[in-house]
N, C-alpha and C positions, 0 to 999 in steps of 0.2 A: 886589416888584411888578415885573412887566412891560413896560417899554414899548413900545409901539406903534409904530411908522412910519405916518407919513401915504401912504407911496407904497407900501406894502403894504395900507394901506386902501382908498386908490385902486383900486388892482389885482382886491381881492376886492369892491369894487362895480362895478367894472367888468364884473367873470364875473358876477357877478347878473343886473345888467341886462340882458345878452346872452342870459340865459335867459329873460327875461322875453317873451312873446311882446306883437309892438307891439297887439295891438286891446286888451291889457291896459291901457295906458298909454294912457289920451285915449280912444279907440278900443273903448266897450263894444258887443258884437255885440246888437242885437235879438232877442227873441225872434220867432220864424214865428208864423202863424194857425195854424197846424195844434197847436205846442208851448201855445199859450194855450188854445186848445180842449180841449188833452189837460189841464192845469193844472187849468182849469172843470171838467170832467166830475170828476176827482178831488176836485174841491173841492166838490162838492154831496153834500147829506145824498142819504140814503135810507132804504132799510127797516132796515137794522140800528140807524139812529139812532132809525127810530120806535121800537123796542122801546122804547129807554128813554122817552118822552113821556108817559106813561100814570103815571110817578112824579110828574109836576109837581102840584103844592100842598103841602099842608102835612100832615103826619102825627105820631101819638104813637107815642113806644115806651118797652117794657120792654128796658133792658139789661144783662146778666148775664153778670160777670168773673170765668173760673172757669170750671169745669162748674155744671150746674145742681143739684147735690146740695151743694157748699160754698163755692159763690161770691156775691160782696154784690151787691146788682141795684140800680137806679136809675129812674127814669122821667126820659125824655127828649121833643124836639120834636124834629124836623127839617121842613125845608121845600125841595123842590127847584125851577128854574127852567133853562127854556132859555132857551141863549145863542145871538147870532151865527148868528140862521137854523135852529134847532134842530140845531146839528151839535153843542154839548156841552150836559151836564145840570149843574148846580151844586148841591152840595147842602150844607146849614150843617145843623147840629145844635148842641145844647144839650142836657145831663145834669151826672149828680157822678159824680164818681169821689173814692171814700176819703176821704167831706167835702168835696172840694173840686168847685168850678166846671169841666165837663170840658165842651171844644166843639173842633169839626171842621170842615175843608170839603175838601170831595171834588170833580173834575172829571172826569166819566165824559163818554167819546168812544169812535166807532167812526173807527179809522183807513182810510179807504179804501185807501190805498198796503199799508200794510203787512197789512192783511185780519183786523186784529182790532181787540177792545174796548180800550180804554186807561184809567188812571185816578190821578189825581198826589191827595195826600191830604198835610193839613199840620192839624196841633195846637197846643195851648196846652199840653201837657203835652213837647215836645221843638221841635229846632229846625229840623229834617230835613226835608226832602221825599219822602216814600213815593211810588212807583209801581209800578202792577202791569199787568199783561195777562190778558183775560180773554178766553175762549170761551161759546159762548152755546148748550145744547142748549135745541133749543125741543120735545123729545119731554117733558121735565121741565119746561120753563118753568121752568131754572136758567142763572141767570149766574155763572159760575165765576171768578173772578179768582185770580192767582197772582206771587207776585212776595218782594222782600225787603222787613222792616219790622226800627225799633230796639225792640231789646228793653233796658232797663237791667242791666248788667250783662252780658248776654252778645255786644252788640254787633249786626251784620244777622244775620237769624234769619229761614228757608225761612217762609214765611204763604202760606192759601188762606182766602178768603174765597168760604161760594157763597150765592149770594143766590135764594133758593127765590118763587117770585110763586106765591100759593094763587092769586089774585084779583087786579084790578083795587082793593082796597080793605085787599091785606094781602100781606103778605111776612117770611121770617125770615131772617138772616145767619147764620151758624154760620162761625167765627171759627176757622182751626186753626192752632197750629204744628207744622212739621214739623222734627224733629231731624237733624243730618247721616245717623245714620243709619236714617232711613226710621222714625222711633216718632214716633207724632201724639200731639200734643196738643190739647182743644179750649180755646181760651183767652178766649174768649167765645160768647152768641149775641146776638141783637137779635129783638125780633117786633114789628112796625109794622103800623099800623092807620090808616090813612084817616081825618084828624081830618075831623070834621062840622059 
């Protein structure tokens, strides 16, 4: 073990501090009207946040792990709600997966700063926090999200999720993974209906 000198300690707090610039110390600078104005304007929804509004309530789905030729499917709920001024959508889901109790909750946002969709997603089946980014063609009425997710066994694994709206009363997910190199998989879909 090492020892230290106190007057070599001294010395390197000393050069610290002297870098420290003083409005750090005691001294916080205000923000301008003009910097709060630009903050505000950032911080207000808009129309990319309306797109997602039109999910709010409650909806049932079929969902199917797999492709749809050999995969086991489920029936599920989900229910979405805006948060915070309608700037994020919140959505909980309820199904099974393999017997068991399978449930989710998703945070979908449009970032104004950064000029896209966002979306942080957390399960009862891992411990992780997924997040993806997503672009929005509105010639398809698809919301495309892309990002990394755990796969067991293989670790973070390439996912696109696009989220197809037929209607105001019905939507499908299609679920892909993608391999390093460039071979898709679909590894789910979802088809949701507009509970009544």
């Amino acid at each position: 073990m090492v020892a230290r000198s106190p007057s070599v300690l001294a010395a390197c707090l000393t050069l610290l501090s002297a870098t420290i610039p003083q409005q750090a110390i005691g001294q916080e600078r205000q923000p301008t009207a003009a910097q709060i104005a630009e903050w505000r304007r950032r911080g207000e929804p808009g129309p990319a946040h309306e797109r997602l509004a039109p999910l709010v309530g409650r909806w049932t789905f079929r969902i199917t792990f797999g492709d749809a030729s050999d995969g086991q499917s489920a029936a599920g709920e989900t229910e979405y709600k805006l948060l915070m001024g309608g700037r994020f959508l919140v959505e909980e889901s309820r199904t099974t997966f393999a017997g068991q109790p399978f449930e989710w909750i998703g945070i979908h946002g449009y970032d104004n700063v950064m000029r896209k969709y966002t979306s942080a997603w957390i399960d009862n089946l891992g411990t992780q926090i997924d997040r993806m980014d997503a672009s929005f063609d509105s010639g398809a009425n698809r919301l495309t999200y892309e990002g990394d997710d755990a796969n067991p066994g293989q670790g973070k694994v390439r996912v696109r999720w696009a989220i197809d709206f037929q209607s105001r009363d019905s939507y499908t997910v299609t679920m892909t993974e993608i391999a390093p190199s460039g071979a898709e998989q679909v590894r789910g879909t979802i088809v949701a209906t507009r509970a009544r």
